[in-house]
mmCIF entry with sequence, helices, sheets and N, C-alpha, C, O atoms, coordinates in Angstrom:
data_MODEL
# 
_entry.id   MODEL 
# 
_entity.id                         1 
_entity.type                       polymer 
_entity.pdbx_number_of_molecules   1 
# 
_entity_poly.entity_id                      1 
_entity_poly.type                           'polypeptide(L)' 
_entity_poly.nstd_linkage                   no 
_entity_poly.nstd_monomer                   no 
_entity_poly.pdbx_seq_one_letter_code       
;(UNK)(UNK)(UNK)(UNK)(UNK)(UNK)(UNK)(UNK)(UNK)(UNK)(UNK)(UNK)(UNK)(UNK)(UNK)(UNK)
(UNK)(UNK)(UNK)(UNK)(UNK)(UNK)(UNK)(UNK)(UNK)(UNK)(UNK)(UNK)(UNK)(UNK)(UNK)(UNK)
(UNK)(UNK)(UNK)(UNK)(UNK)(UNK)(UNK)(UNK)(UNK)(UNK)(UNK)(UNK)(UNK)(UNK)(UNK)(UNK)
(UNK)(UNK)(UNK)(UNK)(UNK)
;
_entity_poly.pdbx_seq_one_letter_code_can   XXXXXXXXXXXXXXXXXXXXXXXXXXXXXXXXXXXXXXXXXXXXXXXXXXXXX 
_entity_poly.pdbx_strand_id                 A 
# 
loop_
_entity_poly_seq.entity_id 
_entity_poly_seq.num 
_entity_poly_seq.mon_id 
_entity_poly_seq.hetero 
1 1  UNK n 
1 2  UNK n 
1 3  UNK n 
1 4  UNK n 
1 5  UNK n 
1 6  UNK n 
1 7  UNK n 
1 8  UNK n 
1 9  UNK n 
1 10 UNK n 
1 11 UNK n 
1 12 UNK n 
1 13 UNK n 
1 14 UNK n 
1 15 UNK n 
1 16 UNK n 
1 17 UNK n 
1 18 UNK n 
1 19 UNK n 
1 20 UNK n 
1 21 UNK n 
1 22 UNK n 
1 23 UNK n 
1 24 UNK n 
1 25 UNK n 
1 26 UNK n 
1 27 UNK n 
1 28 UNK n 
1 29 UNK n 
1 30 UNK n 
1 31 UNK n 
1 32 UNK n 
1 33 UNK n 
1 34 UNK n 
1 35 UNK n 
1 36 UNK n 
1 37 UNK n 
1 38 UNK n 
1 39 UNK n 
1 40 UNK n 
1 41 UNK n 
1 42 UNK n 
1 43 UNK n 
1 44 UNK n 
1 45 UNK n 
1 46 UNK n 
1 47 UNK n 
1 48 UNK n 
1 49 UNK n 
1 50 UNK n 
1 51 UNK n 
1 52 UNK n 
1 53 UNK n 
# 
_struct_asym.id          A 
_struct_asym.entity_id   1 
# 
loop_
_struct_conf.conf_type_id 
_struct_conf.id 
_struct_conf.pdbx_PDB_helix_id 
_struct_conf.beg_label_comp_id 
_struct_conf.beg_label_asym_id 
_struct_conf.beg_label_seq_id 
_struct_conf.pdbx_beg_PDB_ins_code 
_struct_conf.end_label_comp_id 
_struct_conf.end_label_asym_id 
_struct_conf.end_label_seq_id 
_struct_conf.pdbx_end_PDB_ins_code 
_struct_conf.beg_auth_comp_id 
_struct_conf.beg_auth_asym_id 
_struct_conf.beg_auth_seq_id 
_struct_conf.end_auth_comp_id 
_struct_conf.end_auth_asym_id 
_struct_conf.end_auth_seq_id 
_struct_conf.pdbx_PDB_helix_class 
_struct_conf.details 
_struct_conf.pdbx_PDB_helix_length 
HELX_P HELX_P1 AA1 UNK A 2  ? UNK A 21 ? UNK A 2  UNK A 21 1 ? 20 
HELX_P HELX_P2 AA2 UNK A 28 ? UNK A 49 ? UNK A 28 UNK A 49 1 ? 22 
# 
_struct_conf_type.id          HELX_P 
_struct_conf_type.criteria    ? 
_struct_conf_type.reference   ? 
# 
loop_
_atom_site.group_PDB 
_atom_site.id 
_atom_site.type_symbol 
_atom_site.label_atom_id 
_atom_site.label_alt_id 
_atom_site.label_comp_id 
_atom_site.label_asym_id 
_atom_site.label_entity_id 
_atom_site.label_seq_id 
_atom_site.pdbx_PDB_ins_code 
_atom_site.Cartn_x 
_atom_site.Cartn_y 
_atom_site.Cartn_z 
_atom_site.occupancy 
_atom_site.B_iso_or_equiv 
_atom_site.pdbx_formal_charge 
_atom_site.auth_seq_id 
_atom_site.auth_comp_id 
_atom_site.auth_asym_id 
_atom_site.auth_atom_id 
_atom_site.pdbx_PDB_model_num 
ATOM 1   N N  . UNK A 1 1  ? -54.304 12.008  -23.678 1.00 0.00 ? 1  UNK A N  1 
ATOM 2   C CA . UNK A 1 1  ? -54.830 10.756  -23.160 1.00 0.00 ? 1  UNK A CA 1 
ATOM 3   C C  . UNK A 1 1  ? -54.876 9.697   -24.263 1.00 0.00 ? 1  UNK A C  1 
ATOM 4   O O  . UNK A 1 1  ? -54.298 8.610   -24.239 1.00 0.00 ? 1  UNK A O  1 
ATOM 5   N N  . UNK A 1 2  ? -55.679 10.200  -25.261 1.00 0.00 ? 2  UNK A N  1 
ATOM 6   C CA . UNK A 1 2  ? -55.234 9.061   -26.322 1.00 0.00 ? 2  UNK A CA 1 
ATOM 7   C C  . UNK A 1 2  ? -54.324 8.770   -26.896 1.00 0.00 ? 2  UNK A C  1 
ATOM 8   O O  . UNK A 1 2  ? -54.338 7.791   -27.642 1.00 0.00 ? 2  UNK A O  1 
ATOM 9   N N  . UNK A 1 3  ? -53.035 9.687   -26.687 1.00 0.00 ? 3  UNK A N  1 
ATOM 10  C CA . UNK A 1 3  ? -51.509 9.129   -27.510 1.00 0.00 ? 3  UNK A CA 1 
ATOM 11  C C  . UNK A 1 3  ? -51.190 8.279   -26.497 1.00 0.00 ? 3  UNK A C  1 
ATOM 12  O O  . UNK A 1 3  ? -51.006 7.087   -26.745 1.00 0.00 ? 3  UNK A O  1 
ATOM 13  N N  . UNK A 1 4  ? -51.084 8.767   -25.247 1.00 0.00 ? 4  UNK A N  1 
ATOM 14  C CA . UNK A 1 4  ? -50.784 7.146   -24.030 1.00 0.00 ? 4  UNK A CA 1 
ATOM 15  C C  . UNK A 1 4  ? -51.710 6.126   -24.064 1.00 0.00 ? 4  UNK A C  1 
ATOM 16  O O  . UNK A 1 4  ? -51.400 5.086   -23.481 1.00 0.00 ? 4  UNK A O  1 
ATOM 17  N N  . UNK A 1 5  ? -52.551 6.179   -24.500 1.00 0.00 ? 5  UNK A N  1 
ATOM 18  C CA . UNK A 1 5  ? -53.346 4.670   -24.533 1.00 0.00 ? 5  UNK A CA 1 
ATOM 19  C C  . UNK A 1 5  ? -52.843 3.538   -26.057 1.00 0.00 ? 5  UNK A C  1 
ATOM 20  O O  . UNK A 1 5  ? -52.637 2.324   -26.052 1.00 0.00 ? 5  UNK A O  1 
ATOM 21  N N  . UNK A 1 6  ? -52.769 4.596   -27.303 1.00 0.00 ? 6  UNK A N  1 
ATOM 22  C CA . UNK A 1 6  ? -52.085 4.417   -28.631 1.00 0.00 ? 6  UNK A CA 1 
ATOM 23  C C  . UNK A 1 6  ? -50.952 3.598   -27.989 1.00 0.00 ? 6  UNK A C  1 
ATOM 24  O O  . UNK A 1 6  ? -51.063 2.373   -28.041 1.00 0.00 ? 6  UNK A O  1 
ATOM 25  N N  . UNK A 1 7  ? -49.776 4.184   -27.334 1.00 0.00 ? 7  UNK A N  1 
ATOM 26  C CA . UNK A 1 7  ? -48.746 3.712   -26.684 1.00 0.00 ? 7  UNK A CA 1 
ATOM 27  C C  . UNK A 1 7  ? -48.683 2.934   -26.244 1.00 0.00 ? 7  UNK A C  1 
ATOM 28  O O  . UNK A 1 7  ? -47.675 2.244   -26.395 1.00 0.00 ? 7  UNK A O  1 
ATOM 29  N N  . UNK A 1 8  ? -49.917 2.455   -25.247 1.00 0.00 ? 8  UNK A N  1 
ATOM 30  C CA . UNK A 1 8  ? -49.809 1.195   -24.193 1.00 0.00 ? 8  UNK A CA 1 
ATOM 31  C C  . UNK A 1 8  ? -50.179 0.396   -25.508 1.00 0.00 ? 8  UNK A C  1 
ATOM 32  O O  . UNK A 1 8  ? -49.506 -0.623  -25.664 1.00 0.00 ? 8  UNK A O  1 
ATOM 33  N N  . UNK A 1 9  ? -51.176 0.684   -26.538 1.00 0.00 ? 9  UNK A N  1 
ATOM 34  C CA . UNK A 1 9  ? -51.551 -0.678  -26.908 1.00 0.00 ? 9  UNK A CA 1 
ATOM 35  C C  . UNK A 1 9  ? -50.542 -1.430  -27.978 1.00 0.00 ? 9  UNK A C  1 
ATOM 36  O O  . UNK A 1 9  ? -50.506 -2.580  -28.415 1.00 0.00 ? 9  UNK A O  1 
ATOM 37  N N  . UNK A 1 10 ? -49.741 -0.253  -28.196 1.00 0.00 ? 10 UNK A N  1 
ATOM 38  C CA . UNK A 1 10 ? -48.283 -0.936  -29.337 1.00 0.00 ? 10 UNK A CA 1 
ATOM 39  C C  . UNK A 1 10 ? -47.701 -1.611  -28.425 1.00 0.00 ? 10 UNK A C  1 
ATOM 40  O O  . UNK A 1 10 ? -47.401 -2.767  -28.724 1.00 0.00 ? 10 UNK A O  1 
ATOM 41  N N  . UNK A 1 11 ? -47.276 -0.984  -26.695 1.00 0.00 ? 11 UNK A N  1 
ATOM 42  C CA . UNK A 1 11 ? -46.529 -1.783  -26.235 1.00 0.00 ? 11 UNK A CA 1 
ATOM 43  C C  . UNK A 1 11 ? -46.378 -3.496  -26.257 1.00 0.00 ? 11 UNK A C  1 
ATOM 44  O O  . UNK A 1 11 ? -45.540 -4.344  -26.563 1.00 0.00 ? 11 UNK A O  1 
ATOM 45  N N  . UNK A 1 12 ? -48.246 -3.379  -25.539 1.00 0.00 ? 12 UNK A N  1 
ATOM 46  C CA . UNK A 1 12 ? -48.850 -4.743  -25.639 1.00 0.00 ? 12 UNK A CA 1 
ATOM 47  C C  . UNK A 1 12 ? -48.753 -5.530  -26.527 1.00 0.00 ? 12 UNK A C  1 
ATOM 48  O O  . UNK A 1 12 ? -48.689 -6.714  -26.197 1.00 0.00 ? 12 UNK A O  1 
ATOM 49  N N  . UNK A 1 13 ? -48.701 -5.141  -28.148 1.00 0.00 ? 13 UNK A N  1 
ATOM 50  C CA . UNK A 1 13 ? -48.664 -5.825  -28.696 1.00 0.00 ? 13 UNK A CA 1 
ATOM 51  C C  . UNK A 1 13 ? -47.118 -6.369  -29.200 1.00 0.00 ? 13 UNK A C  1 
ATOM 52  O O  . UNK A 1 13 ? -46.979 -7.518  -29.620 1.00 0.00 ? 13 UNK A O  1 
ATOM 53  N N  . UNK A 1 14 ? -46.263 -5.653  -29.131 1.00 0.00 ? 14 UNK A N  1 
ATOM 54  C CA . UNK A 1 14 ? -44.517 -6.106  -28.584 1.00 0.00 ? 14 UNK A CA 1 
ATOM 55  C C  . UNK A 1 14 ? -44.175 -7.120  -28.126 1.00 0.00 ? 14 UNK A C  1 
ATOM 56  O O  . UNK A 1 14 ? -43.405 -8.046  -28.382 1.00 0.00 ? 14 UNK A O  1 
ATOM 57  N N  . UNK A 1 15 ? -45.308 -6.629  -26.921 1.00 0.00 ? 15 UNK A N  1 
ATOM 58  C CA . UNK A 1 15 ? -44.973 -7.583  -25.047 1.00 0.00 ? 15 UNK A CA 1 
ATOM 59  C C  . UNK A 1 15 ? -45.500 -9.162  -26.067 1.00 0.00 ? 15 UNK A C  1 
ATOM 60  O O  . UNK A 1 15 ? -44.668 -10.069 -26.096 1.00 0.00 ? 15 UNK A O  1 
ATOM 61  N N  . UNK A 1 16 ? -46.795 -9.368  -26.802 1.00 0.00 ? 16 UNK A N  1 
ATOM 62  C CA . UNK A 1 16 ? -47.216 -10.385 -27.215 1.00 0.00 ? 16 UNK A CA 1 
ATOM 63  C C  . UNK A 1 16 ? -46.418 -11.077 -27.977 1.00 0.00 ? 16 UNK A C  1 
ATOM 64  O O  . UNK A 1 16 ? -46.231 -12.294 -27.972 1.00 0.00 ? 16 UNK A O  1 
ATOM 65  N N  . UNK A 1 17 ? -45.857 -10.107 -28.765 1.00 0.00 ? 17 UNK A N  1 
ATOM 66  C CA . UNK A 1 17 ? -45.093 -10.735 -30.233 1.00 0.00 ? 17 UNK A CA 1 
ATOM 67  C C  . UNK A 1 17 ? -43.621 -11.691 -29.827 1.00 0.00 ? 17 UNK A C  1 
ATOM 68  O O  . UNK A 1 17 ? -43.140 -12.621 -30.474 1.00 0.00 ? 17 UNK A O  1 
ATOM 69  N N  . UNK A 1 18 ? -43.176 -11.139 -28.644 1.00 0.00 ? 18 UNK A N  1 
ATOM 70  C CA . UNK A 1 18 ? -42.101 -11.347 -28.175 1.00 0.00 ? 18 UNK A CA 1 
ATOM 71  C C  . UNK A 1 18 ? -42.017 -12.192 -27.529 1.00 0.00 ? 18 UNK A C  1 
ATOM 72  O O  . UNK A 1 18 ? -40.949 -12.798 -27.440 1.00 0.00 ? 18 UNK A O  1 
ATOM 73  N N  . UNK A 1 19 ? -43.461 -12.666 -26.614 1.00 0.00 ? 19 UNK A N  1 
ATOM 74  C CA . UNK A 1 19 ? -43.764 -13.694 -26.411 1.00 0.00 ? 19 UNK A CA 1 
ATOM 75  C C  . UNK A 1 19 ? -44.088 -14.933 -27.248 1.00 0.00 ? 19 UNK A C  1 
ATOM 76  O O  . UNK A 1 19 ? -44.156 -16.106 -26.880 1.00 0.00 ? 19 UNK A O  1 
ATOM 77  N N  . UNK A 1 20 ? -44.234 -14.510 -28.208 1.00 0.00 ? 20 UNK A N  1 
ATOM 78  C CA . UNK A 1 20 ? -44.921 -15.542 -28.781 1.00 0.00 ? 20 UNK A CA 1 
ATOM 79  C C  . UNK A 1 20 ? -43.595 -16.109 -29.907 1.00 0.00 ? 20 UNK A C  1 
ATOM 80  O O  . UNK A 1 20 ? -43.499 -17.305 -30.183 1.00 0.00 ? 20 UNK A O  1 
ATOM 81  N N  . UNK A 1 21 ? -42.841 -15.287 -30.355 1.00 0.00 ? 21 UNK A N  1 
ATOM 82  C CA . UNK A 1 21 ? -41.514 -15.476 -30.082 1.00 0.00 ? 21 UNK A CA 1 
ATOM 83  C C  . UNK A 1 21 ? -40.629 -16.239 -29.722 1.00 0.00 ? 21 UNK A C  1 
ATOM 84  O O  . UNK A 1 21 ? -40.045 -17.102 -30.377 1.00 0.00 ? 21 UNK A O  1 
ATOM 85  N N  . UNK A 1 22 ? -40.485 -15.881 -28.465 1.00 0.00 ? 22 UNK A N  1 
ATOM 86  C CA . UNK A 1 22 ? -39.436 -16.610 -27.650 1.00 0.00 ? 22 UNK A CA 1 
ATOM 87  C C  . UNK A 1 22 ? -40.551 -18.003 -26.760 1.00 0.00 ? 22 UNK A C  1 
ATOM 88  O O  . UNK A 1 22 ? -41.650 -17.929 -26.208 1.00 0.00 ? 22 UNK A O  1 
ATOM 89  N N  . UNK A 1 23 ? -39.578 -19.174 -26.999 1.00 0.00 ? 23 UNK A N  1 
ATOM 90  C CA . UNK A 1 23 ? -40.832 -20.462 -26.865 1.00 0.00 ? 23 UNK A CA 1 
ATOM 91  C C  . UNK A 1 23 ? -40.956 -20.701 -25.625 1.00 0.00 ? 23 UNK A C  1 
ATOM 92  O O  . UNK A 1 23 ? -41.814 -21.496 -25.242 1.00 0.00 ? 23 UNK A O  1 
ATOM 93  N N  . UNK A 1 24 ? -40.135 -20.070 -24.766 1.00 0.00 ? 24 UNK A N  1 
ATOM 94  C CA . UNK A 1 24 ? -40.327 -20.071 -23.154 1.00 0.00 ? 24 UNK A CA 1 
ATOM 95  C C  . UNK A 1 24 ? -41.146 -19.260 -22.672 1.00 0.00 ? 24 UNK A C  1 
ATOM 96  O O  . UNK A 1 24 ? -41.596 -19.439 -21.541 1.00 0.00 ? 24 UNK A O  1 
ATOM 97  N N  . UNK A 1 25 ? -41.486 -18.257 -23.395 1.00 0.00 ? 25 UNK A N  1 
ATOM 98  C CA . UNK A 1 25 ? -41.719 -17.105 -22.532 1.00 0.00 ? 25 UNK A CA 1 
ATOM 99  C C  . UNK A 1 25 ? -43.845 -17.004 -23.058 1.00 0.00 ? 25 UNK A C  1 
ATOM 100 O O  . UNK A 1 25 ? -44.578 -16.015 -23.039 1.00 0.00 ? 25 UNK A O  1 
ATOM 101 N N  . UNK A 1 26 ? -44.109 -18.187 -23.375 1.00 0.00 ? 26 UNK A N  1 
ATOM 102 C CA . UNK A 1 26 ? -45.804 -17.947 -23.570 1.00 0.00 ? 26 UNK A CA 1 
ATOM 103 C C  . UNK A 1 26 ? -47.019 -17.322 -22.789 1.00 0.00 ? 26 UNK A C  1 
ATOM 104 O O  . UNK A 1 26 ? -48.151 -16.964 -23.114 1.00 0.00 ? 26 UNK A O  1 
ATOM 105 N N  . UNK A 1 27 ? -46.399 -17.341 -21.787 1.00 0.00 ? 27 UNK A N  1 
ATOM 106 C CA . UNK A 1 27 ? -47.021 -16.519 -20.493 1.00 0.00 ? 27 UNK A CA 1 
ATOM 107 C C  . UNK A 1 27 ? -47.119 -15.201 -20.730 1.00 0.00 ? 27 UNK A C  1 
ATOM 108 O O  . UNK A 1 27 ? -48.200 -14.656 -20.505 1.00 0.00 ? 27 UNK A O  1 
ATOM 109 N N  . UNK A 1 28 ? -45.742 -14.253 -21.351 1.00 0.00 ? 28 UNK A N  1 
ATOM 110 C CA . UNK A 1 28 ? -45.464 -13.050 -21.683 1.00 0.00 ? 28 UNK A CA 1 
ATOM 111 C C  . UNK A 1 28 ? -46.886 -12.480 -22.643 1.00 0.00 ? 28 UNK A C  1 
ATOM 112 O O  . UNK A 1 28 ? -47.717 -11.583 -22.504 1.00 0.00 ? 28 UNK A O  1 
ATOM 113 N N  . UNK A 1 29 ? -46.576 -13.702 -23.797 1.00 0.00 ? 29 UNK A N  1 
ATOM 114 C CA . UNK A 1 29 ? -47.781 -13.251 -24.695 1.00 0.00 ? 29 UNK A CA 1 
ATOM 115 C C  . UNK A 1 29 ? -49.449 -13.161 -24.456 1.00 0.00 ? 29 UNK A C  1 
ATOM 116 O O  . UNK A 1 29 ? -50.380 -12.729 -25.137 1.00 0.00 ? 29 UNK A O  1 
ATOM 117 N N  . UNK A 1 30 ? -49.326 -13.862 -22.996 1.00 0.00 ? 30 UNK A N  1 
ATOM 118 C CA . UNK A 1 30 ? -51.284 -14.298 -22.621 1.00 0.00 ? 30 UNK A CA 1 
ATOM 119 C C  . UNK A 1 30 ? -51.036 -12.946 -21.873 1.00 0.00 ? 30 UNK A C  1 
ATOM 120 O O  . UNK A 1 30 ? -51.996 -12.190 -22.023 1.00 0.00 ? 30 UNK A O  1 
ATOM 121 N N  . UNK A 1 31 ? -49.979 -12.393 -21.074 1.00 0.00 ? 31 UNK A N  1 
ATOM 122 C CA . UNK A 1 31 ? -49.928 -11.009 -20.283 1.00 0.00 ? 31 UNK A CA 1 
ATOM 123 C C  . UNK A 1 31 ? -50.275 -10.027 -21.338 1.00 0.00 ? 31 UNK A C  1 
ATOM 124 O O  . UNK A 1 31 ? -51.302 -9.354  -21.255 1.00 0.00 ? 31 UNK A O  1 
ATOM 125 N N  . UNK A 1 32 ? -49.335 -9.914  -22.463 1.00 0.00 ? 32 UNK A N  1 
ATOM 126 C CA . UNK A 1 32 ? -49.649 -8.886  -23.236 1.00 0.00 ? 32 UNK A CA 1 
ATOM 127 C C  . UNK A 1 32 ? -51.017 -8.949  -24.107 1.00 0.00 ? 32 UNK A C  1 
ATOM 128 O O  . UNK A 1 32 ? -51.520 -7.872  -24.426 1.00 0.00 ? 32 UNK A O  1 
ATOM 129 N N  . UNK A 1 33 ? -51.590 -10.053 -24.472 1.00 0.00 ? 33 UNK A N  1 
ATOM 130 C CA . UNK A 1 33 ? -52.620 -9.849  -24.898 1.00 0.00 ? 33 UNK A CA 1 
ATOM 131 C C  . UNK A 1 33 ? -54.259 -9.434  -23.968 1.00 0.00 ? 33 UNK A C  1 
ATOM 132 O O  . UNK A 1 33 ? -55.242 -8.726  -24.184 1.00 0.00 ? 33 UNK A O  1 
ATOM 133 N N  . UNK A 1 34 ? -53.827 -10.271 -22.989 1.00 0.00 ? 34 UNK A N  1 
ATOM 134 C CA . UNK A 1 34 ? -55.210 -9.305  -21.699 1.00 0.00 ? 34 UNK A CA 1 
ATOM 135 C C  . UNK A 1 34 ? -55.081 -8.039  -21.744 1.00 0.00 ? 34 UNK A C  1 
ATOM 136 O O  . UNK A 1 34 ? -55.919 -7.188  -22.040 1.00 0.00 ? 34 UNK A O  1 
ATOM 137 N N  . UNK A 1 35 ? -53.408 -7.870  -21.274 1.00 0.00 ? 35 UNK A N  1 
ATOM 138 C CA . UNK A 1 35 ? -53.353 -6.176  -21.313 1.00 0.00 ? 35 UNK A CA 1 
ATOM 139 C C  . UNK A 1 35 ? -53.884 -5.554  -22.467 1.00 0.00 ? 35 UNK A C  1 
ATOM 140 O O  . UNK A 1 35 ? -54.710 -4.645  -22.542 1.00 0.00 ? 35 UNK A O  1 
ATOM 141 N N  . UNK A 1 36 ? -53.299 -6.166  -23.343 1.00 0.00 ? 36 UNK A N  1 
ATOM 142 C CA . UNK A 1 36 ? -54.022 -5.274  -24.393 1.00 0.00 ? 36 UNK A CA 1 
ATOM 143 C C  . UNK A 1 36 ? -55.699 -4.811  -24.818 1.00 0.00 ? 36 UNK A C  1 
ATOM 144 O O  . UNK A 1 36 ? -56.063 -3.795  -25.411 1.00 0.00 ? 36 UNK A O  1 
ATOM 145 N N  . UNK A 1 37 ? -56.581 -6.014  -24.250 1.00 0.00 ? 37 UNK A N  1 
ATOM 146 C CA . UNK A 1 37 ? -57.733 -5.698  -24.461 1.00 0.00 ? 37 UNK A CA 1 
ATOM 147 C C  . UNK A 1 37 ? -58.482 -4.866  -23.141 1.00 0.00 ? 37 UNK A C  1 
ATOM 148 O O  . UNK A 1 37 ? -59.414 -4.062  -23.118 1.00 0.00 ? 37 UNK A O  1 
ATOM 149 N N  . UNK A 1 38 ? -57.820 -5.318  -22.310 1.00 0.00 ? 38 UNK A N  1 
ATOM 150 C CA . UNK A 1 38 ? -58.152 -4.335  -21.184 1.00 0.00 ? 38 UNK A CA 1 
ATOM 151 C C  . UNK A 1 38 ? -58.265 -2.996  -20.970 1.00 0.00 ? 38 UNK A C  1 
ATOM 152 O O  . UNK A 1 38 ? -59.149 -2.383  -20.372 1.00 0.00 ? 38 UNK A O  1 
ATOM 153 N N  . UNK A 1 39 ? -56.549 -2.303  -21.926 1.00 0.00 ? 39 UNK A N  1 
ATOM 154 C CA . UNK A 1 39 ? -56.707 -1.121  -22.417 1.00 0.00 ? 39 UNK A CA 1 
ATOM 155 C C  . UNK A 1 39 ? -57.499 -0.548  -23.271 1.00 0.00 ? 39 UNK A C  1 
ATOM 156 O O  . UNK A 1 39 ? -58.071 0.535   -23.152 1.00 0.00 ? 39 UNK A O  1 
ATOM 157 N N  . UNK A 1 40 ? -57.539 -1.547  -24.441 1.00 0.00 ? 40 UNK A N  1 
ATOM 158 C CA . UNK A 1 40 ? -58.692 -1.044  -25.283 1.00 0.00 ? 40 UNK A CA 1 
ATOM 159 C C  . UNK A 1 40 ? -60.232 -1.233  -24.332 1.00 0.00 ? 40 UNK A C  1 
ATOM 160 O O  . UNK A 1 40 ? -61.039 -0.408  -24.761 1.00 0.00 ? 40 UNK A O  1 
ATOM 161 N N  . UNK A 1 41 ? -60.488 -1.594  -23.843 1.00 0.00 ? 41 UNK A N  1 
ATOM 162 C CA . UNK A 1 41 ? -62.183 -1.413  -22.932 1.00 0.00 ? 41 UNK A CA 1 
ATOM 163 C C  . UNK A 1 41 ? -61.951 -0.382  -22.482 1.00 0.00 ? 41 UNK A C  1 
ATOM 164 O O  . UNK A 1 41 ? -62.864 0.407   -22.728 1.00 0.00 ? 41 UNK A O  1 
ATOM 165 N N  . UNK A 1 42 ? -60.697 0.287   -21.591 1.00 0.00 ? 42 UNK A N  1 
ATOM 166 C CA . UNK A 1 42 ? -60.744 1.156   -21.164 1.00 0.00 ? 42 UNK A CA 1 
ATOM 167 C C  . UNK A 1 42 ? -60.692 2.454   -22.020 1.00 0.00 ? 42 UNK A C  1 
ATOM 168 O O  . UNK A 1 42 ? -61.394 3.351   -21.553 1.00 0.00 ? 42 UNK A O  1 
ATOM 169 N N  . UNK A 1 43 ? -60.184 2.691   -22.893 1.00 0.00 ? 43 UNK A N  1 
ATOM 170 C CA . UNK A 1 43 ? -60.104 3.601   -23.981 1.00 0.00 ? 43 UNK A CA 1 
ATOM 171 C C  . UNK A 1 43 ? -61.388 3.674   -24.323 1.00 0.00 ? 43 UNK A C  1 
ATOM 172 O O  . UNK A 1 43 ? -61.833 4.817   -24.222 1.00 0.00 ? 43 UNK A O  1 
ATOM 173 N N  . UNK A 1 44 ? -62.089 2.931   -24.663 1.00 0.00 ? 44 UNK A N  1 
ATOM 174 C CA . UNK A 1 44 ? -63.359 2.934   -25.209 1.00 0.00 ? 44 UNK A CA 1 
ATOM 175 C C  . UNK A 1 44 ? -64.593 3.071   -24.521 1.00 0.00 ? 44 UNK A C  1 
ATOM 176 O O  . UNK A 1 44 ? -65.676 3.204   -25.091 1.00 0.00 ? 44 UNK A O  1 
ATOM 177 N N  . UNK A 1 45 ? -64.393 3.030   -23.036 1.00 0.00 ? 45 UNK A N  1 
ATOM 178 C CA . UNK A 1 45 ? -65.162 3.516   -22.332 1.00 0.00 ? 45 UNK A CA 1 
ATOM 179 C C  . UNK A 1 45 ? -64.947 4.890   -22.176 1.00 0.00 ? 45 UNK A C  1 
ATOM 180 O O  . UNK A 1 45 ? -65.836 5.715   -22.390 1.00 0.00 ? 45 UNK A O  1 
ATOM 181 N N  . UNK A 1 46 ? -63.884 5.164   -21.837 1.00 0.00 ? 46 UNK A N  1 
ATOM 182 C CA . UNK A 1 46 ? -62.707 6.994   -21.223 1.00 0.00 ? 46 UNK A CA 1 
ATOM 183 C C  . UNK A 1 46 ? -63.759 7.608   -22.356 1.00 0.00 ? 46 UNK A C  1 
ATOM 184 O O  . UNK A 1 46 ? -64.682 8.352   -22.025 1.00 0.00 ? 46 UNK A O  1 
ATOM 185 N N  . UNK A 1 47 ? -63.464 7.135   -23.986 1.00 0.00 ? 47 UNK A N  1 
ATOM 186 C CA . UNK A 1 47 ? -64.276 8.118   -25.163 1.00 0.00 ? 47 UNK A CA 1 
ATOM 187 C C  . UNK A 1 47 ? -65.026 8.421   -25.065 1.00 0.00 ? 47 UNK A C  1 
ATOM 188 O O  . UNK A 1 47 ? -65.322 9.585   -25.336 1.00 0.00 ? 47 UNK A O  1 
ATOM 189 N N  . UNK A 1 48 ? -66.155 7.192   -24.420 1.00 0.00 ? 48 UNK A N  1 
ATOM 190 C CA . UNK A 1 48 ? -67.842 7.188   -24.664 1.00 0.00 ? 48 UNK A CA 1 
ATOM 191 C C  . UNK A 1 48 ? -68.009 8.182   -23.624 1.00 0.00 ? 48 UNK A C  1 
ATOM 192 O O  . UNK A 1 48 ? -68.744 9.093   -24.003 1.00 0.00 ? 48 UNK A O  1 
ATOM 193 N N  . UNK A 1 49 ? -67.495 8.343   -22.220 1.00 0.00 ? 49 UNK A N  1 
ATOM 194 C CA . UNK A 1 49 ? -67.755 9.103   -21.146 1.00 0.00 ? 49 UNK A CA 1 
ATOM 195 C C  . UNK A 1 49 ? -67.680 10.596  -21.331 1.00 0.00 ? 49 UNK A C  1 
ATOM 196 O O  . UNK A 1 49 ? -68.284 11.456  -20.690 1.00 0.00 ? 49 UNK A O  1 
ATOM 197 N N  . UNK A 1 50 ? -66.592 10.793  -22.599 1.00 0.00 ? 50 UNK A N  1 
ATOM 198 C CA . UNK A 1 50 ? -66.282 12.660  -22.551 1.00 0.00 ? 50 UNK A CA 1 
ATOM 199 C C  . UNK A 1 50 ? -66.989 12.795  -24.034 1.00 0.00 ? 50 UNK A C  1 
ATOM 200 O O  . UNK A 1 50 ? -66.806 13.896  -24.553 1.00 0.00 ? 50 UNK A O  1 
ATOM 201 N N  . UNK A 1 51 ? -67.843 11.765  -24.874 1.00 0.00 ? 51 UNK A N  1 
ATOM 202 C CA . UNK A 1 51 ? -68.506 12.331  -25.781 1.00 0.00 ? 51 UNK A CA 1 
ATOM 203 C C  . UNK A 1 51 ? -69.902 12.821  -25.047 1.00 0.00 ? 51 UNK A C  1 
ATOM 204 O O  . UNK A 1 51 ? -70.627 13.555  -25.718 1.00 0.00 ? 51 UNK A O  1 
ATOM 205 N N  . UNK A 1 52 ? -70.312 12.479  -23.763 1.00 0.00 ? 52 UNK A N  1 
ATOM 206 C CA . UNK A 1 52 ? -71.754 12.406  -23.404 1.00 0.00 ? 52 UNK A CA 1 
ATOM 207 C C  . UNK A 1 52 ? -71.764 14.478  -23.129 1.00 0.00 ? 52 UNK A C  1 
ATOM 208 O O  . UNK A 1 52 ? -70.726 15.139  -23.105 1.00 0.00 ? 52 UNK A O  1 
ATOM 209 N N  . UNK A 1 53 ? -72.720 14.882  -23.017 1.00 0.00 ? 53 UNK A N  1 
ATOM 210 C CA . UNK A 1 53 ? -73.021 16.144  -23.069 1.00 0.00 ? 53 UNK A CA 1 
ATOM 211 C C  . UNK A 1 53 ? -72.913 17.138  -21.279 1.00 0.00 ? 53 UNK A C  1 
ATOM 212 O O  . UNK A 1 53 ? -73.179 18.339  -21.222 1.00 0.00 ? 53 UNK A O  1 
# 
């Protein structure tokens, strides 16, 4: 679970760079950067839930 989340969040940050990048495509980079924090909330919730007892 955490190597696919690792994964999504390199993707995201690709998806951003590439956006930010290419001067048409700025939209790409506001997509990849939500995504990206979205995943991380979710990661960081998924943790907190399977550290509890």
């Amino acid at each position: 679970m955490r190597a696919l989340l690792l994964l999504l969040l390199v993707v995201w940050i690709v998806v951003a760079v590439i956006g930010f990048v290419i001067k048409g495509l700025f939209w790409l980079a506001v997509i990849g950067i939500v995504l990206f924090l979205v995943t991380g909330v979710i990661g960081m919730l998924k943790s907190k839930a399977s550290n509890r007892p």
